[in-house]
DRENRODO-929390 format. One line per field, with one value per residue: residue number from 1; residue in three letters; chain; x, y, z of N, C-alpha, C in turn. Coordinates in steps of 0.1 Angstrom, whole numbers, plus 5000, padded with zeros to 4 digits. Layout:
<atoms>
resi (NUM; ...) $
resn (ALA; ...) $
chain (A; ...) $
n_x (X; ...) $
n_y (Y; ...) $
n_z (Z; ...) $
ca_x (X; ...) $
ca_y (Y; ...) $
ca_z (Z; ...) $
c_x (X; ...) $
c_y (Y; ...) $
c_z (Z; ...) $
</atoms>
This chain:
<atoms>
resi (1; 2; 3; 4; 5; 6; 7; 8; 9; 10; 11; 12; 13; 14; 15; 16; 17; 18; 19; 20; 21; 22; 23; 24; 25; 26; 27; 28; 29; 30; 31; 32; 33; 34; 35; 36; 37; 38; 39; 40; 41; 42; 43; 44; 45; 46; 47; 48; 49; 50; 51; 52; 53; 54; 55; 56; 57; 58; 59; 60) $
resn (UNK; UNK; UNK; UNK; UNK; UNK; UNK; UNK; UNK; UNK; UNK; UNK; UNK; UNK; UNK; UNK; UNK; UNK; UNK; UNK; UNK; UNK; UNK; UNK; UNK; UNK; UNK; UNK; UNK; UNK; UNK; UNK; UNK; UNK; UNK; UNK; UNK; UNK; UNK; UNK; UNK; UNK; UNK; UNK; UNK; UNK; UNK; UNK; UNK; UNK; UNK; UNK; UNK; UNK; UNK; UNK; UNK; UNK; UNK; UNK) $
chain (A; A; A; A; A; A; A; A; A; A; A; A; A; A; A; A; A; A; A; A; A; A; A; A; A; A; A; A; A; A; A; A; A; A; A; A; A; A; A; A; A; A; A; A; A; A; A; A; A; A; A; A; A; A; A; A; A; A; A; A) $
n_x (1292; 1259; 1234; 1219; 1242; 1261; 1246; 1245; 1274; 1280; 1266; 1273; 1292; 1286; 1278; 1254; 1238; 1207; 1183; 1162; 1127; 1115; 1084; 1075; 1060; 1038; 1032; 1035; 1012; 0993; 0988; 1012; 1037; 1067; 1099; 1129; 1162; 1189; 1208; 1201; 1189; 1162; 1133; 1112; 1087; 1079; 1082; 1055; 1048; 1035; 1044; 1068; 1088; 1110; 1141; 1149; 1183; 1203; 1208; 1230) $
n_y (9346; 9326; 9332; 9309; 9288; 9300; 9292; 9264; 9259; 9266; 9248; 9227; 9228; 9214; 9189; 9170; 9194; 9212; 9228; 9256; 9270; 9296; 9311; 9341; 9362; 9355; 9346; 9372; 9385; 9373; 9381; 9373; 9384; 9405; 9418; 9440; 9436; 9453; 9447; 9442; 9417; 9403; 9391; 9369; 9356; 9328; 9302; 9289; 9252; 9252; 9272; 9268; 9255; 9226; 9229; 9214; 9199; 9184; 9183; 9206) $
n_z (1100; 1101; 1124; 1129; 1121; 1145; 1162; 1161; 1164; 1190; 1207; 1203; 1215; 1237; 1231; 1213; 1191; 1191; 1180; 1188; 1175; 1184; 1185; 1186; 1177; 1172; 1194; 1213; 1197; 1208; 1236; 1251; 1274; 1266; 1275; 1271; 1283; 1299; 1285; 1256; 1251; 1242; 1266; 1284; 1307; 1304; 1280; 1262; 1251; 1226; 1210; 1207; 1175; 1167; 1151; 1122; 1119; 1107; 1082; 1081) $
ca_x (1285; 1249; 1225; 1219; 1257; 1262; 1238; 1251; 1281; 1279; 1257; 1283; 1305; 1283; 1270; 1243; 1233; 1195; 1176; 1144; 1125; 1104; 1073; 1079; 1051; 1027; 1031; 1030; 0999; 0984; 0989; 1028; 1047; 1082; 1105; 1142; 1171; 1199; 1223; 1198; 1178; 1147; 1130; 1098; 1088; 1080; 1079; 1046; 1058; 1034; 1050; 1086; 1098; 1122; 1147; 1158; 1200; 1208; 1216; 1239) $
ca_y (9333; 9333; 9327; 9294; 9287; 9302; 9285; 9251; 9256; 9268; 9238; 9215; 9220; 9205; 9173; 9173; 9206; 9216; 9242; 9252; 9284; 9306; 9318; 9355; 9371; 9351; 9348; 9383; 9389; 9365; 9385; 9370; 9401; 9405; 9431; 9439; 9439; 9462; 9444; 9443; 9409; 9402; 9379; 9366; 9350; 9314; 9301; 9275; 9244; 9250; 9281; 9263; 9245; 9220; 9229; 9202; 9208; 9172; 9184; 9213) $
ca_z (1104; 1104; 1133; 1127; 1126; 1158; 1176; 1161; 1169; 1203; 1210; 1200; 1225; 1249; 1226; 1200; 1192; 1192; 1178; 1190; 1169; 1192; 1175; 1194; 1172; 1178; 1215; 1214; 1193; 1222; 1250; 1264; 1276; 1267; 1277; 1268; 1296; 1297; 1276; 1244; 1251; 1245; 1275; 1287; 1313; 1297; 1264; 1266; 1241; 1217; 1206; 1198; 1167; 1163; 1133; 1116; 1115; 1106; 1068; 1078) $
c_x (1271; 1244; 1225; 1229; 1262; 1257; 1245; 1260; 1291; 1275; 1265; 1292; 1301; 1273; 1262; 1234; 1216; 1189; 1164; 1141; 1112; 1098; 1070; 1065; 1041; 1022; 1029; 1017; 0988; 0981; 1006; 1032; 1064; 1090; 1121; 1148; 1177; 1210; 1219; 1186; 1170; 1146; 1118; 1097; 1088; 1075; 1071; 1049; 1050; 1035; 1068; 1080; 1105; 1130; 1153; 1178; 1204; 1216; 1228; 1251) $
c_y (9337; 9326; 9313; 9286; 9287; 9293; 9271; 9245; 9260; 9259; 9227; 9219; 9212; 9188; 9179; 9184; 9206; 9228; 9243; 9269; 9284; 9316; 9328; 9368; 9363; 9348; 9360; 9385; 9383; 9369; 9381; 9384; 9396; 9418; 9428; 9442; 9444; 9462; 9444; 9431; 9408; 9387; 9380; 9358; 9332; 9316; 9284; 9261; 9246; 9267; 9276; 9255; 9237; 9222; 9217; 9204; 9194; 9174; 9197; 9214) $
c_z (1107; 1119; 1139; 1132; 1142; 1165; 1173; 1167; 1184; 1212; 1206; 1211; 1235; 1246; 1214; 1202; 1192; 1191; 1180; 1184; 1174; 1183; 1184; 1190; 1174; 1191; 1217; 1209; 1201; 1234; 1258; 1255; 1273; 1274; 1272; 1281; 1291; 1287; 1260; 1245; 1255; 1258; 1273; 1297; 1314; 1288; 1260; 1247; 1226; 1205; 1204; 1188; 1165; 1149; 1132; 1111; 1108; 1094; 1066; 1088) $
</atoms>
């Protein structure tokens, strides 16, 4: 199952799913710090809105 998938259907259990796609390289090439925690994920401290996406899922 890809990515996508996942997220959809992880987001369905709690109502209408929502995907938001964080533009991670360009916030980086800006100056926002990331770091990784212990378990593998990446974080940041915030993600300012004009660095998300909305994906359109409606057709899958």
């Amino acid at each position: 199952m890809g990515r996508r998938r996942t997220a959809l259907a992880v987001g369905a259990r709690y109502g209408v799913p929502v995907i938001l796609e964080v533009h991670a390289r360009r916030m980086h090439r800006q100056g926002h710090a990331f770091f990784v925690a212990e378990n593998g994920v990446w974080l940041t401290d915030a993600v300012p809105a004009e660095y998300l996406e909305l994906i359109d899922t409606r057709a899958e």
